[in-house]
Steps between C-alpha positions, in 0.01 A plus 500: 500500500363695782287745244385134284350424879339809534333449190352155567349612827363866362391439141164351631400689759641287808232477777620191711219538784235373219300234557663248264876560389483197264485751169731693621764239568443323194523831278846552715663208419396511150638788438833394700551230218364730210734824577831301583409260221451830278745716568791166523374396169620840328813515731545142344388612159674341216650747178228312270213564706239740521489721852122545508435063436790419727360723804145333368557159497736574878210688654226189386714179558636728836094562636403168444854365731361759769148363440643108608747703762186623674336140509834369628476733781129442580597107534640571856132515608489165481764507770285665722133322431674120442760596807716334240898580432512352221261680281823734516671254265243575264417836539928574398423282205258734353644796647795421293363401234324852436821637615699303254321637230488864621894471479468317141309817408727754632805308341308496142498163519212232418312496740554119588917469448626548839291337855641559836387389873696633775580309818631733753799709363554225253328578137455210288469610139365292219560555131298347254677537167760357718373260656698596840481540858766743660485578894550917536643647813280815624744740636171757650284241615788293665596854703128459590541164641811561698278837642291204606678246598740725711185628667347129640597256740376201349415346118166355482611263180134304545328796375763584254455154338115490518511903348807466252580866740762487743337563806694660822379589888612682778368653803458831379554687128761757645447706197125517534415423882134527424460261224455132538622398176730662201635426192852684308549250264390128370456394876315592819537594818262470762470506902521201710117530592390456215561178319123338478151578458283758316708800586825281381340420122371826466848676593661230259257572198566882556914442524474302148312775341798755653762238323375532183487871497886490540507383167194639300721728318737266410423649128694769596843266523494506121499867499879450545556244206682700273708652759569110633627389118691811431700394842497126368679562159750727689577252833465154397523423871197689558305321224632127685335639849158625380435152315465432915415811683168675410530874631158543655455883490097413566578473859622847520162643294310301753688645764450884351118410468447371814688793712537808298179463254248355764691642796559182679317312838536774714220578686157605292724480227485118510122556476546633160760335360401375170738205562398380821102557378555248198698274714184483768237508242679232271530292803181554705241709345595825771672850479822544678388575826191361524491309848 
């Protein structure tokens, strides 16, 4: 995972202090959808099928998931110039739906069999063939939440409701002293100060963007699908459990990209984290730390 990061920041050259980092983010989260979708489609490969169409057909239907992943993402602008919450209802909806197909890819399945739209740690999964709905427990992003929840002093469930994002304050991020608002999962937490105005929308916009990333590499998850039904046909038990927990490993890739690959917010690090550069630029139109 960490070298598949590496290669999504290098293989282009990365020069974040350009002008305009709109290429730049797009080409990164197409290629996010079009590796994972890729290289899960031939981990996923069926006996009958051909390695060099499989990867083919992952890679395409994979870039054009990252393609609606990156509009999803840019959608929390409208948080910011509306000084709307709610545009973060919609902004999820097409965040997952180029996520949903990402995963389809990087399962080897068509592209349009399996929807989901997640609601804090709670994934809710659709399956068309099936025609079903299942709620999915999210082990990662629920540690995320509890990091979160353990860290405020009050639950702002106004927000939450206007954002579909579980929103948290306190007087001060402990873990960050310096920052005004943070995200570790499918929720926020920001500073008592800072709970209207310009500063408060912008700072919202940017924490959305930072939610997503937790789970643009949910291709990845399917990485593990053979190992997942080799453990099914040997523990039954195991097999009842998944049908309602969905093992999240794209939580811990986002946490390996954001601290180890881009060296995390310390300092002029922050400056040129990739992360925290799409997350301003998505949301605002600025680099990281320009004030």
């Amino acid at each position: 995972m960490k070298t598949l990061c590496f290669i999504l920041l290098f293989a282009f050259g990365w020069q974040l202090r350009s002008q305009n980092l709109e290429p730049k983010i797009i080409t990164y989260n197409t290629l996010v959808g079009a590796i994972t979708g890729g290289i899960g489609s031939l981990i996923n490969k069926k006996k009958d099928q051909k390695w060099h169409k499989t990867f083919a057909k992952g890679f395409a239907i994979g870039a054009g998931g990252g393609a609606i992943v990156y509009s999803g993402k840019k959608l929390n602008s409208l948080i910011a110039l509306k000084q709307n919450l709610a545009y973060g209802w919609v902004s999820r909806a097409v965040f997952s739906a180029g996520n949903s197909i990402v995963e389809n890819a990087a399962a080897n399945r068509d592209f349009w069999s399996q929807w989901h739209y997640d609601v804090g740690f709670i994934r809710l999964e659709y399956k068309a063939k099936e025609n079903s709905l299942i709620p999915r427990f999210m082990p990662s992003t629920f540690g995320g939440m509890l990091f979160m929840t353990l860290n405020s002093t009050s639950f702002d469930y106004r927000a939450s409701l206007r954002s579909g994002t579980f929103t948290f304050y306190t007087d001060k991020i402990r873990y960050e002293p310096r920052l005004v608002g943070s995200t570790a999962s499918n929720g926020f937490l920001f500073t008592d100060t800072l709970t209207s105005g310009k500063i408060f929308y912008d700072t919202y916009a940017h924490e959305m963007v930072h939610a997503f990333q937790f789970h643009e590499f949910s291709g990845v998850n399917h990485f593990f699908d053979p190992l997942y039904n080799t453990i099914s046909n040997k523990h039954p038990k195991f097999k009842k459990i998944s049908k309602w927990v969905y093992i999240d490993a794209s939580y811990e890739a986002m946490l390996i990209n954001y601290f180890i690959v881009n060296q995390g917010p310390k300092g002029k690090l922050y400056c040129r984290n990739y992360l925290e550069n799409e997350a301003e630029f998505l949301s605002v139109r600025k680099h990281a730390c320009d004030y």
